[in-house]
C-alpha positions in Angstrom: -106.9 79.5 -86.1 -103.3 77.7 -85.1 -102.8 74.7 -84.0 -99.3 75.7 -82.2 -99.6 76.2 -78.0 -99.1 79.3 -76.5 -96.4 79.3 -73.5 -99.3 80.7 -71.0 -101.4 77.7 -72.6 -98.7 74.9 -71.9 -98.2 76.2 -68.3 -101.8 76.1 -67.7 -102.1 72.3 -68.7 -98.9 71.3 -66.6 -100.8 72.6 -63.7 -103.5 71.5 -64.0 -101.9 67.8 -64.1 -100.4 68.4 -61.1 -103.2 68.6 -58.9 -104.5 65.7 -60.0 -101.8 63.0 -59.3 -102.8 59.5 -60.6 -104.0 57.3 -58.1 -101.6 54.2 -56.8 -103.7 50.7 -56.5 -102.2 48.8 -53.7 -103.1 45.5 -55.0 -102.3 43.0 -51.9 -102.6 39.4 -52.4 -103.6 36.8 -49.5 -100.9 34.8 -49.6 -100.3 31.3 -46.7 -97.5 29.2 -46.5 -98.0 25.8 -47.7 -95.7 22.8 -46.3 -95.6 20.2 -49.3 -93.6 18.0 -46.9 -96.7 18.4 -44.2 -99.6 17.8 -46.1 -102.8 18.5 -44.6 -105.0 15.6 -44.7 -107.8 16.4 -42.6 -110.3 19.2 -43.9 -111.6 21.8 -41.3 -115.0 19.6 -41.0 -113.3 16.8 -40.4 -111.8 18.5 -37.5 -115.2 19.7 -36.0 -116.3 16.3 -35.5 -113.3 15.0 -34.0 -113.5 17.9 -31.5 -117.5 17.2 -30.8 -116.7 13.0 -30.6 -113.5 14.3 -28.1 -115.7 17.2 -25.5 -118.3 13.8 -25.3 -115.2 11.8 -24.2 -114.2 14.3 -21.8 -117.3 14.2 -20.4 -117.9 10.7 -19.9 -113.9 10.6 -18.5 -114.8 13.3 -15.7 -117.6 11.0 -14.8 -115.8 8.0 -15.0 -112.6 9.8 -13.0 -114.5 11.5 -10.3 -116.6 8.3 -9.4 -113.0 6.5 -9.3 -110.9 8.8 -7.4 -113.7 10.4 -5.2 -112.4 14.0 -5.8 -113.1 17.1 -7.9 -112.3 16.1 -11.9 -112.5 18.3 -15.0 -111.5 17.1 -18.0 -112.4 19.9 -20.9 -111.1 19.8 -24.8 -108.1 22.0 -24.9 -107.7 21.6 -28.9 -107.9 18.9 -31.7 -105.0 19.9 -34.2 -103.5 17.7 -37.1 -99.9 17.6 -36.9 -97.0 14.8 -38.0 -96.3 11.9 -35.4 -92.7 13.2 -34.9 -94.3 16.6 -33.1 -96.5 14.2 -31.0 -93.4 12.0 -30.0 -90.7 14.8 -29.7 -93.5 16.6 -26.6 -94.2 13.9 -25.0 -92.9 14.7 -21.5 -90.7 12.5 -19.3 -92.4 10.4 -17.0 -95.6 10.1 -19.1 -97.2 6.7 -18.9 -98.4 5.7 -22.7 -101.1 3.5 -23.3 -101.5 2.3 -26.9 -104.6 0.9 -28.3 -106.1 -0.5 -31.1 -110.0 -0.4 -31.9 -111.5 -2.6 -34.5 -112.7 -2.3 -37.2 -110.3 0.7 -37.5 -106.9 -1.0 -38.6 -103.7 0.2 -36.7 -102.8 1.6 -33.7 -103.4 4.8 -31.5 -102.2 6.4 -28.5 -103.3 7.7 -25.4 -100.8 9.9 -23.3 -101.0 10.4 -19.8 -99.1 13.1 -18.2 -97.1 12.6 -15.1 -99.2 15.2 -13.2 -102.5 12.7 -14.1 -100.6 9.7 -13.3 -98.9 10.2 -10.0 -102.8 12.0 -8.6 -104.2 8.9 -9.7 -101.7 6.9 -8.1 -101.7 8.4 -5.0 -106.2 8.6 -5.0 -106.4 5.1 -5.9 -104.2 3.5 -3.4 -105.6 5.5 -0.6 -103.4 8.8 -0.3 -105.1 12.5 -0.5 -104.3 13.1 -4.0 -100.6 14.7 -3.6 -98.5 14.6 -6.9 -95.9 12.2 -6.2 -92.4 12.6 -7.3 -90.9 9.0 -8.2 -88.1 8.1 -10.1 -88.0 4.4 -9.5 -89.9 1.7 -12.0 -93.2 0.9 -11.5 -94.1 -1.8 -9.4 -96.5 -4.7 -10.9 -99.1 -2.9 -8.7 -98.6 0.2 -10.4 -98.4 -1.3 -13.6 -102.2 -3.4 -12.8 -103.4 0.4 -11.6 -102.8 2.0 -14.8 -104.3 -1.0 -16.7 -107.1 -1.1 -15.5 -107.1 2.9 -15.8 -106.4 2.6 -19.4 -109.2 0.2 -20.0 -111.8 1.6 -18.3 -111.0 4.9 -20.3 -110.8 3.0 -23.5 -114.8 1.9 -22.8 -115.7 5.8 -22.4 -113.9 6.2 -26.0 -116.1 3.5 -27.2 -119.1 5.3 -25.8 -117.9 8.3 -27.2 -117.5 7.4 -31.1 -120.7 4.9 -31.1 -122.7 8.1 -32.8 -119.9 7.6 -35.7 -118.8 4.0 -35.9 -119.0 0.5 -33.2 -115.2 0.0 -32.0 -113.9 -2.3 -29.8 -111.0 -0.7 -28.2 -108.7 -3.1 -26.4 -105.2 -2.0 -24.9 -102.2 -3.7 -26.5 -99.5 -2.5 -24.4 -98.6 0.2 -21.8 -94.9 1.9 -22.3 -93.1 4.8 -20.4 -90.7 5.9 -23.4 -92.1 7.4 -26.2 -89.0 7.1 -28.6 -90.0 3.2 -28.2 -93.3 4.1 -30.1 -93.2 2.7 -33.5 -97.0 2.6 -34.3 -96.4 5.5 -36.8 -93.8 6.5 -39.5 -92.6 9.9 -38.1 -94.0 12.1 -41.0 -96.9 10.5 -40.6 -100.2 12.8 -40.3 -102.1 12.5 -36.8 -104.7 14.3 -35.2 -103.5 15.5 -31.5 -106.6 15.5 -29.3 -105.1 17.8 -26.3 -107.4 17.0 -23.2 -106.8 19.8 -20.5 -106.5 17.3 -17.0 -107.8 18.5 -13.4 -107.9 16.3 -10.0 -108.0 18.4 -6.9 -105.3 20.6 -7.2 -103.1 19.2 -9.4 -103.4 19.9 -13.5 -102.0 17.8 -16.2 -102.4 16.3 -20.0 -104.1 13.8 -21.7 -103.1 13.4 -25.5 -105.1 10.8 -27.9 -102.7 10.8 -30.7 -105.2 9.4 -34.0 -102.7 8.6 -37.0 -104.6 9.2 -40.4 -103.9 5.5 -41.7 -106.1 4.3 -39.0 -108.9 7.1 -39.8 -108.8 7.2 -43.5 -111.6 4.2 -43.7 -113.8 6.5 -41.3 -113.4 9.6 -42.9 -116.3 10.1 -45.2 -118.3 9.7 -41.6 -116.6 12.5 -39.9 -119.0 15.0 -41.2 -121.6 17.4 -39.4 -124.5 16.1 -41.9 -123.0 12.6 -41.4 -122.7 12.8 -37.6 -125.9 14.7 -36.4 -127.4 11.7 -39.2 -126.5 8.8 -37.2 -127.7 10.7 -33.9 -130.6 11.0 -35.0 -131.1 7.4 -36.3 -129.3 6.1 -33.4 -132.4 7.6 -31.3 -134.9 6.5 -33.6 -133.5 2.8 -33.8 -131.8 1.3 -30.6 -132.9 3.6 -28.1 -136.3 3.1 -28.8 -136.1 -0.5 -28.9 -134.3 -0.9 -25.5 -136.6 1.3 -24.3 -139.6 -0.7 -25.1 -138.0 -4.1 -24.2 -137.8 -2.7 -20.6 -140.8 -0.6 -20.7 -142.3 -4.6 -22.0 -140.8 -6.3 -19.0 -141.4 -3.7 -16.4 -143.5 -4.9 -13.4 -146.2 -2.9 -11.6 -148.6 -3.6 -8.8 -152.3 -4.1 -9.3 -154.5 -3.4 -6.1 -158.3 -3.5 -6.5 -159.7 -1.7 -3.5 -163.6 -2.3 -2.4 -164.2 0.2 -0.1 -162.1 2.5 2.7 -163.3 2.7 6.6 -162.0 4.3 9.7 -161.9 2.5 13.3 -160.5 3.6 16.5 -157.5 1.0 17.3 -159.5 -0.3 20.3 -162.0 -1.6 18.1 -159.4 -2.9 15.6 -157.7 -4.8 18.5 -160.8 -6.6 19.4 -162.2 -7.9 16.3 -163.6 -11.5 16.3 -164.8 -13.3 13.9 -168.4 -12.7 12.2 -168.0 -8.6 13.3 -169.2 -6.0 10.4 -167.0 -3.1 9.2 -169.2 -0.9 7.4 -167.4 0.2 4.1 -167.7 4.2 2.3 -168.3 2.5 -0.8 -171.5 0.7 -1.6 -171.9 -3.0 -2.5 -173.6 -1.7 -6.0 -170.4 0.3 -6.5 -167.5 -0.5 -8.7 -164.2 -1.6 -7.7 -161.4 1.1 -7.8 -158.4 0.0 -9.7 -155.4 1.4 -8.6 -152.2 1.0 -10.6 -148.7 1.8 -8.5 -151.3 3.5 -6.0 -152.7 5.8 -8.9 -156.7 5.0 -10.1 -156.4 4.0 -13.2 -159.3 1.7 -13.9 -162.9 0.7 -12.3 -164.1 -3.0 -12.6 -166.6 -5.4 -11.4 -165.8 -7.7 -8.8 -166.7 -11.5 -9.6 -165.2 -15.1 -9.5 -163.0 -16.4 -12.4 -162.3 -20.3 -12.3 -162.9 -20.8 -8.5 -160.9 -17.3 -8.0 -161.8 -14.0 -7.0 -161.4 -11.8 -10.1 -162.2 -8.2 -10.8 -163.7 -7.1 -14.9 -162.5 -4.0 -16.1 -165.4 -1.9 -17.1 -164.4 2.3 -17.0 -161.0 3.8 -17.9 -160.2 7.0 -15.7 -157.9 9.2 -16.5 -157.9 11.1 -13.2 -154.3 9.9 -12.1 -155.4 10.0 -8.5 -152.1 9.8 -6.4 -153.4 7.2 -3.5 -151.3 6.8 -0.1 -150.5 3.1 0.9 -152.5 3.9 4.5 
């Protein structure tokens, strides 16, 4: 036997490979850009929260704006984003009336943006025109400026209401300011979260921004969980709503009748009743008293006399929950 290849051998091999090509592994890597001059600060958790706390806020803000402006409001979440204060400043549009705030025990300040579409509306509903957006480019007028105030406030006591399932602050408004390049709560490469509020009176749409800077945040953060948040719900339900409840359930009055007996007379004989006359009741004098309880019979008693008083003793407890008519 030889070891040598035939000719008719070798060609058989080299075709043979050539049906078979080896197969190319397209290895593709998931790669994402990473900004080491905008580092994110803010995990995607985080961000959940902040956008739960925020659609609560809108809420209580279309409350709060329909009841003031008497017109159709919607105020929905449009997105919660983290981003560097210089974005927030830089689209800030022209016009836009600025409130900034500060909530203790959260040191530092934040901001809450008003768009000129929401501001002029407002403007024009709250000092009695139909809601038309407005084009002025004078200054305000110390009216104006007491308008917006007292705007600003009143939505700073919905943002309250809105984080209380997190953390007790006590917004106050610091200042109100129309230029945002005078903003210097923030270093510009600052990280903020930019709560975008999507704004809708009558006709007219528009912005509200809360701009949240991470300084003021960072104590707060290990609270803006899901496990943290729906954990102080909870409590919060168990704890001081069930106490206010009871103090007003403790204080709540009611009215106590005890009835002897019904009867039926024709409104002649009503009109002439004198003294010493007998109304024959449906109840007799061996029966118990009905005690009725905001017109519903709740209990039965004895009628008696308690310290020169007429007094009734509760003897039966019914749980019919008879619905009685004051006639």
């Amino acid at each position: 036997m030889t070891d040598a290849l035939s000719n008719e051998n070798i060609e058989t091999i080299l075709s043979a490979m050539g049906n078979h090509e080896p197969k190319v592994i397209d290895k593709k890597r998931n790669v994402q850009e990473y900004d080491f001059k905008k580092a994110l600060r803010f995990s995607q958790d985080q961000i959940r929260t902040l956008s739960r706390i925020h659609e609560n806020f809108s809420r209580l803000l279309t409350s709060y704006f329909s009841a003031q402006l008497r017109t159709f409001v919607q105020v929905t979440v449009e997105k919660v984003e983290e981003i560097s204060y210089q974005e927030f400043v830089r689209n800030v549009q022209k016009k836009s009336m600025l409130g900034v705030f500060e909530a203790t025990p959260l040191q530092g300040s934040m901001v809450m943006d008003f768009s000129p579409e929401v501001v002029y509306v407002m403007f024009d509903r709250l000092l009695g025109g139909q809601g038309n957006l407005l084009q002025k480019d004078s200054e305000l007028t110390e009216i104006e400026i007491s308008v917006i105030e007292r705007v600003f406030s009143k939505s700073l006591d919905c943002f309250e209401e809105a984080w209380s399932s997190v953390v007790k602050l006590s917004p106050e408004l610091k200042e109100i300011e129309v230029n945002s390049q005078f903003l210097t709560t923030s270093p510009p490469n600052e990280t903020v979260i930019l709560v975008k509020l999507q704004t809708k009176i009558g006709h007219a749409e528009g912005i509200i921004n809360i701009c949240l800077p991470h300084t003021v945040l960072e104590q707060i953060l290990p609270k803006l969980s899901a496990k943290h948040w729906l954990a102080n719900q909870k409590k919060a339900v168990e704890t001081h709503e069930l106490e206010a409840l009871e103090e007003k359930l403790q204080s709540t009055k009611m009215e106590i009748k005890a009835v002897l007996g019904k009867s039926t007379i024709e409104l002649g004989d009503f009109l002439n009743l004198k003294t010493g006359d007998v109304i024959r009741l449906d109840e007799s004098y061996e029966s118990l008293v009905t005690l009725q309880v905001d017109n519903k019979l709740k209990f039965y008693a004895q009628p008696g006399v308690s310290k020169g008083r007429m007094a009734v003793q509760v003897t039966e407890l019914s749980i019919q929950g008879v619905q009685f008519d004051d006639d």
